[in-house]
N, C-alpha and C positions, 0 to 999 in steps of 0.2 A: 720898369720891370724887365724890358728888353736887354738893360745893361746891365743891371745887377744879377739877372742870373746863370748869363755865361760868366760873371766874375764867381760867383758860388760853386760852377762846376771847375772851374780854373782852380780854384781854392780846395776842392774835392782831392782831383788829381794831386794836387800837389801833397795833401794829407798820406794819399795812398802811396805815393812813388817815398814815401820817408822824411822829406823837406820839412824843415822845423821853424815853425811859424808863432812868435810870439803872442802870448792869452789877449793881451789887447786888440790885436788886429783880429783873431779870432773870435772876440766877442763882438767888437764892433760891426765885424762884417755879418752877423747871425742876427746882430739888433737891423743893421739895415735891409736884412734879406723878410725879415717878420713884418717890418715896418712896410715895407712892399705890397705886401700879401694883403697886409690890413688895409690898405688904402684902394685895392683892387677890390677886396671884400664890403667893402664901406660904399663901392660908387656903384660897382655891380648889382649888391642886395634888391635895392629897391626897383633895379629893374627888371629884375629877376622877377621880384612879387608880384609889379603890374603886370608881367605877362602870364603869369598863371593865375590872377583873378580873370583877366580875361578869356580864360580856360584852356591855354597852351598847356600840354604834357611838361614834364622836368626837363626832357630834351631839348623840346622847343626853345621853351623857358630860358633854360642855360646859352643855347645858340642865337638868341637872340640880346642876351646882355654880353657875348662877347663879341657879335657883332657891332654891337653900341657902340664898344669903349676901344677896340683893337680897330684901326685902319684896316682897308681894306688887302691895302698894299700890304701890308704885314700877315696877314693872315694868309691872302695866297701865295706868299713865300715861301713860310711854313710848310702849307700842303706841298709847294710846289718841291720843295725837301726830301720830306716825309716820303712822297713819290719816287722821286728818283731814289731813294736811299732802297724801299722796296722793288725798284727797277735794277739795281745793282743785284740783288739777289737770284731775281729770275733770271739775270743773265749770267750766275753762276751754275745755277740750276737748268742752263738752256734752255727757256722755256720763256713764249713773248706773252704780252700782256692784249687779253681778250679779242682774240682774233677768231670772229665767227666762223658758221659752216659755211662753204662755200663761200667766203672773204678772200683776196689772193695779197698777199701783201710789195710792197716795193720797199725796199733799204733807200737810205738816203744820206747814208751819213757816211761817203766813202771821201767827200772833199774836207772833211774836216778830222778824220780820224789821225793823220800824221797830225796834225796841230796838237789834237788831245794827248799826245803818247809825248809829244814833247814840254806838254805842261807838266805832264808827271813825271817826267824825266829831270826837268828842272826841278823841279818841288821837293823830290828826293834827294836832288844834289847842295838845295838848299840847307834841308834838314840837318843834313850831316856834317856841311860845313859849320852851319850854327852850332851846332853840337859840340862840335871843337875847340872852337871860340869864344864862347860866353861862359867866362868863371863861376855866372851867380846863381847858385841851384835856384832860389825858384823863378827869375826869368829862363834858366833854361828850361827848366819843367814845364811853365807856360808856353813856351815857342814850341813847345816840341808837340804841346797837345795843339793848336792851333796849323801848325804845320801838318800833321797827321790827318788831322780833318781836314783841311784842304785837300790832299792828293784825295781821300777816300770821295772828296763829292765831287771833282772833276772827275774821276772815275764813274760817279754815281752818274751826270750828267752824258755820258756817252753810253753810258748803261742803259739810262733812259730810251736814248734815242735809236740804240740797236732794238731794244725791244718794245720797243711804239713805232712799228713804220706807219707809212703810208696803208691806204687799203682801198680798193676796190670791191664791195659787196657783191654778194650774188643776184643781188637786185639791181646792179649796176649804178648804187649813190659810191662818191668817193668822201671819203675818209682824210682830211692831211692832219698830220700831225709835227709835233714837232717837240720831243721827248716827253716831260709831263708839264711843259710852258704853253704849247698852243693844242688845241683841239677843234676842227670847223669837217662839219657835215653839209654837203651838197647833198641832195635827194638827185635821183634820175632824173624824174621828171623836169630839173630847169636845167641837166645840163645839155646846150645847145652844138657845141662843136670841144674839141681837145685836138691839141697840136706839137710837137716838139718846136720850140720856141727857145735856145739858149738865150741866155741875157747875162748883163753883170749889173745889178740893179746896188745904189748906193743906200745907205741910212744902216739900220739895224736887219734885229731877227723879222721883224713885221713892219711893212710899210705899207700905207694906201697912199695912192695918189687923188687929187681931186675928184678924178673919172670915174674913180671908185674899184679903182685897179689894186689889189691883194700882191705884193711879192714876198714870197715866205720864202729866205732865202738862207742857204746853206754855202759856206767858203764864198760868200758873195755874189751866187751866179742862182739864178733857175733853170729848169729845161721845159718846163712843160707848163703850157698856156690853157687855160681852160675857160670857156666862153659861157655864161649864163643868162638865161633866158629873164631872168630878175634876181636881187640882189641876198645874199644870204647874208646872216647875221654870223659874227664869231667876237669872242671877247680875247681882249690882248694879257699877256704874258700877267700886269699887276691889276686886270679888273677892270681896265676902262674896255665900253663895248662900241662896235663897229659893224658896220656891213660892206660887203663887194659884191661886186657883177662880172669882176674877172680874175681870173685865179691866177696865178703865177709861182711855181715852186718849182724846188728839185727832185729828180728821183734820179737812183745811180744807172735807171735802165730806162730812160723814157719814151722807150720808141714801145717798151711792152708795156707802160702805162698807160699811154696813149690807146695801142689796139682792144686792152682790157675796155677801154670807158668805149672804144664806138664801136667791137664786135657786140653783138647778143651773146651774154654767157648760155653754156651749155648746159641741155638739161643733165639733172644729177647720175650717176651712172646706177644700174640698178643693185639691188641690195638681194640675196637670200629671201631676206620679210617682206622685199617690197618687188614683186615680178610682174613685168609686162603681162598684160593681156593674149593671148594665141589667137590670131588671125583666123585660125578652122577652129568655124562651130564645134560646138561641142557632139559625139555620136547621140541620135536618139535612144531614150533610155529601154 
């Protein structure tokens, strides 16, 4: 299903943009895209049924027969898409994604932001070289939809991550994030110490080490080390889960990420509706 139906929207585009595409390959690929469907409908049904004799909603129901048969890994791709695709918007609309009262947030994506501008940089220059040079309308009309969507979800992918920072709560838990691929909650209560800490830590976006050491790392480097009193749980990028006891990420300002986690936030300031008390009694009546 996963390949037949970017070939179906390939096929789409290409109807639309005018490319003339012979009845044979047009029927064949509509027998194959049915034939899809049917055999997703055929493996799914039944477990759809068992879980609504067992008295799951339609919702349920349905979310649990495409958990069946979709990986996991495939499914949180999708969201993880779907996400940044909606994170490119709000970050046209200037506007970040759910950041409470009294939340203060930290940016962190200032070491990889030249990387991203030059992946779209190249991807455009690709576009329109290929454009030039491929005679055959519908490989070009293919490359060009595929090219397209690429620039838009590296954009979408830095979209994400301007508008998911970091966050320190009012309550003093921290928040790290890392666009719509990682999400991990410390509560106050276990965090024990926070430090500026540079590093240049090797592997990927996510690494623990044995010790149970977190480096969620940006352009390769963290700045801020954060010490746990016991070990918090977070799930990685395609679903498999993990725990740490020490944190280690970036933030573009880490000396006021740090002070956020070990000052005591300030009480709220007061509101109109909401007024301090007056130290002098009140006159007898």
């Amino acid at each position: 299903m996963w390949a037949v139906l970017p070939g179906e929207v390939a096929l789409a585009v290409c109807l639309v943009a005018g490319v003339r595409i012979p009845g044979a390959v047009l029927l064949g690929a509509e027998a194959l895209v049915v034939g899809v469907l049917a055999l997703e409908t055929y493996v799914m049904w039944p477990l759809y049924a068992a879980r609504r004799r067992a008295g799951e909603t339609r919702r349920e129901a349905g979310l649990s027969a495409v958990r069946a048969v979709v990986p996991v890994a495939v499914r949180r791709l999708l969201v993880h898409e779907f996400r940044a695709l909606h994170s490119l918007g709000l970050w046209v609309l200037r506007r970040r994604h759910r950041i409470p009262a009294g939340a203060r947030p930290f940016a962190y994506t200032e070491p990889q932001t030249g990387i991203m501008w030059t992946f779209v940089f190249v991807s455009v220059v690709e576009t329109v070289v290929l454009a030039m040079v491929i005679p055959w309308p519908l490989v070009h009309a293919i490359l060009l939809v595929v090219d397209v969507y690429g620039i838009v979800i590296v954009l979408a992918l830095q979209a994400a991550c301007v508008t998911r920072p970091h966050l320190v709560e009012a309550d003093g838990s921290l928040r790290l994030r890392y666009g719509a691929l990682f999400d991990l909650r410390a509560p106050a209560a276990v965090i024990a110490a926070a430090r500026v800490d540079r590093r240049f830590p090797g592997g990927g976006l996510v690494r623990v080490d044995e010790d149970g050491t977190l480096d969620l790392a940006v352009g390769s480097q963290t700045t801020v080390t954060v010490e746990l009193t016991e070990p918090v749980e977070f799930v990685r990028p395609l679903g498999k889960r993990g725990s740490a006891r020490t944190l280690r990420f970036h933030a573009d300002d880490p000396r006021a990420v740090v002070a956020a986690l070990v000052t005591p936030s300030l009480a709220p300031p007061l509101t109109p509706e909401r007024t301090a008390p007056s130290s002098t009694p009140d006159p007898p009546a």
